[in-house]
C-alpha positions in Angstrom: 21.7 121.1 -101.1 19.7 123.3 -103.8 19.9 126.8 -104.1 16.7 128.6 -102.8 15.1 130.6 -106.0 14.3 133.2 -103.2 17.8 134.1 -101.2 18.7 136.3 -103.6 14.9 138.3 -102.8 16.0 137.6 -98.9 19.0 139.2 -99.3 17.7 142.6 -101.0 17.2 144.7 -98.4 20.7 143.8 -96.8 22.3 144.6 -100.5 21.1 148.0 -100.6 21.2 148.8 -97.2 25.2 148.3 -97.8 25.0 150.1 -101.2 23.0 153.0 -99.2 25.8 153.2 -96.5 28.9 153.2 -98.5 26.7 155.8 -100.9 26.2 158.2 -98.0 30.0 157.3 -96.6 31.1 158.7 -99.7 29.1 162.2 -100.6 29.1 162.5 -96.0 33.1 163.0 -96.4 33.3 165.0 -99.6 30.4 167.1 -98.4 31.9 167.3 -94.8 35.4 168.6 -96.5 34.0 171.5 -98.4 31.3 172.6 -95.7 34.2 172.5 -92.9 36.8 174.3 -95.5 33.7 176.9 -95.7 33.1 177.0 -91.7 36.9 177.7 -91.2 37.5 180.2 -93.6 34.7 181.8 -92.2 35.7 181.2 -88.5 39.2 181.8 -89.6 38.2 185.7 -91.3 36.1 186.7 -88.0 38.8 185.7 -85.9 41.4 188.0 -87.9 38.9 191.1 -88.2 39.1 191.1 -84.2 42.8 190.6 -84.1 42.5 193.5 -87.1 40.6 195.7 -84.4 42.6 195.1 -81.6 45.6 196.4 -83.3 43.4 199.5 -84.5 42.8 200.1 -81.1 46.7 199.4 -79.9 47.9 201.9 -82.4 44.9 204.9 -81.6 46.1 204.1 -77.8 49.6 204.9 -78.4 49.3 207.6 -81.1 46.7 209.6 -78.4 48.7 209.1 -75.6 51.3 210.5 -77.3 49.9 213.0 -78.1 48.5 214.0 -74.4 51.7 214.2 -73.7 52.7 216.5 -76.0 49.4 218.6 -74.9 50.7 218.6 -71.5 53.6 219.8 -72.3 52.0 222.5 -73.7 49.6 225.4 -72.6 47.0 223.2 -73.4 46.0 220.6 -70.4 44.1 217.9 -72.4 44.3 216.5 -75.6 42.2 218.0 -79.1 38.9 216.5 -78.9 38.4 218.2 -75.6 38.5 214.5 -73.2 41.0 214.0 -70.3 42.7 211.3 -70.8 46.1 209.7 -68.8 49.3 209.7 -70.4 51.5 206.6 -70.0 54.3 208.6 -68.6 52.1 209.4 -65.3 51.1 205.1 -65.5 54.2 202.9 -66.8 52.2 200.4 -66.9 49.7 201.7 -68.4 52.2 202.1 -71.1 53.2 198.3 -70.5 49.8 197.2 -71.4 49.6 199.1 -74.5 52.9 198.2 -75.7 51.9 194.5 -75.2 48.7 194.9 -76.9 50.2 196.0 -79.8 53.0 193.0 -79.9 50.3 190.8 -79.3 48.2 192.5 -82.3 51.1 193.2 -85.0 50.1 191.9 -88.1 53.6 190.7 -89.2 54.0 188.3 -86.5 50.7 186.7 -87.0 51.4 183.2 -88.9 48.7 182.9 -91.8 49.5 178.8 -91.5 46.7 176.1 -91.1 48.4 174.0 -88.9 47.4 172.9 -85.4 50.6 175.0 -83.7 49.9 178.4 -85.6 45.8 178.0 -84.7 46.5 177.3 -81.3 49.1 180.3 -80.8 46.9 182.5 -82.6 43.8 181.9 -80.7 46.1 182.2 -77.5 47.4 185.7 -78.6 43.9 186.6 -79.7 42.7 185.6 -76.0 45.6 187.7 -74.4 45.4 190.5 -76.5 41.5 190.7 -75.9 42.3 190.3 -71.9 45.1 193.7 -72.1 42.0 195.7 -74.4 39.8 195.4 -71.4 42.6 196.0 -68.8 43.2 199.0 -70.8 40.0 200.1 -71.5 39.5 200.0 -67.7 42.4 202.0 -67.2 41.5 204.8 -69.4 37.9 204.8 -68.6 36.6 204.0 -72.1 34.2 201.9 -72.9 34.1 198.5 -74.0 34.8 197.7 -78.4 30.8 196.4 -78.4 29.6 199.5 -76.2 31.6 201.7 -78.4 30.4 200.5 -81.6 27.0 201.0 -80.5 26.0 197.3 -81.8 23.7 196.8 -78.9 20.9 199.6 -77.9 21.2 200.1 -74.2 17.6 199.0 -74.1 18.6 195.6 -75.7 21.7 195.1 -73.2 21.3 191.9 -71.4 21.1 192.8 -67.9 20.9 189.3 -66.3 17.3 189.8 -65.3 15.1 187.2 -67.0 11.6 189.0 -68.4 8.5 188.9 -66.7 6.9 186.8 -69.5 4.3 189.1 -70.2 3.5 190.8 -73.6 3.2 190.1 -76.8 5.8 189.9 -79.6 4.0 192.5 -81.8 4.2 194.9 -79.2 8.2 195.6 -79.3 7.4 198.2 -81.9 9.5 201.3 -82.1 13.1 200.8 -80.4 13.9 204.1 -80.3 16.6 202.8 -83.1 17.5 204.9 -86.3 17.7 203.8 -89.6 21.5 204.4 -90.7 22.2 207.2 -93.2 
């Protein structure tokens, strides 16, 4: 049989459809490792600044409630700042939930490790600990970590209702918000 002078034309696109592929196997995985490696040390930092905030708000919990207590044992009936707030001694569990907030929230028994045990307890704790802030926010009557920050202008709050539609973008204008000093 003789050897066709144009199979090797026939079989050009084929050849570098094959080079193409392994080309793009290759830079896909290298560029997939360093993009991921980037997404979770990004995902990974957020995830420890609310862990970071939750403790904040474990230990402020305890310290003023603590110190209403010591204000009620004084002339005094509430605490400095002038707001009335419930000492844990009056609500045990009230002090329950703060004492499991911050076990929950304590730094050194966080495990720094990448592995998928240590990710899976931390987001666990992270879940729980969020669940006991709200529990106790609720029971103290303050105000949700996002309300309190002041990250969302009431005006911006998403109330559920879905807008008329009418409008134009331009016309926002002045939010009532002011610049930061």
């Amino acid at each position: 049989m003789e050897d066709d002078p144009f199979e090797s034309v026939l079989g050009l696109e084929e050849k570098f459809y094959e080079e193409g592929y392994r080309l793009g196997v290759e830079d896909g995985a290298r560029s997939g490792r360093i993009e991921g490696r980037a997404f979770g040390l990004e995902r990974g930092f957020e995830k420890f600044v609310e862990m970071g905030r939750l403790h904040g708000r474990a230990v402020v919990w305890g310290n003023r409630f603590s110190i209403a207590n010591d204000d009620t044992r004084s002339t005094k009936g509430s605490p400095p700042d002038g707001t009335a707030t419930r000492s844990p001694s009056s609500n045990p569990r009230l002090e329950k939930h703060i004492r499991t907030l911050y076990a929950l929230a304590e730094p050194a028994s966080i495990s720094t490790q990448n592995n998928e045990d240590a990710v899976s307890d931390f987001d666990d704790r992270l879940k729980r600990a969020k669940a006991k802030s709200r529990i106790i926010e609720r029971i103290v009557g303050e105000k949700s970590m996002e309300e309190a920050a002041g990250d969302v202008p009431p005006e911006l709050r998403e109330t559920g209702e879905k807008s008329g539609g009418e409008g134009n973008i331009e016309d926002i204008g002045n939010l009532g918000l002011k610049p930061p000093r």
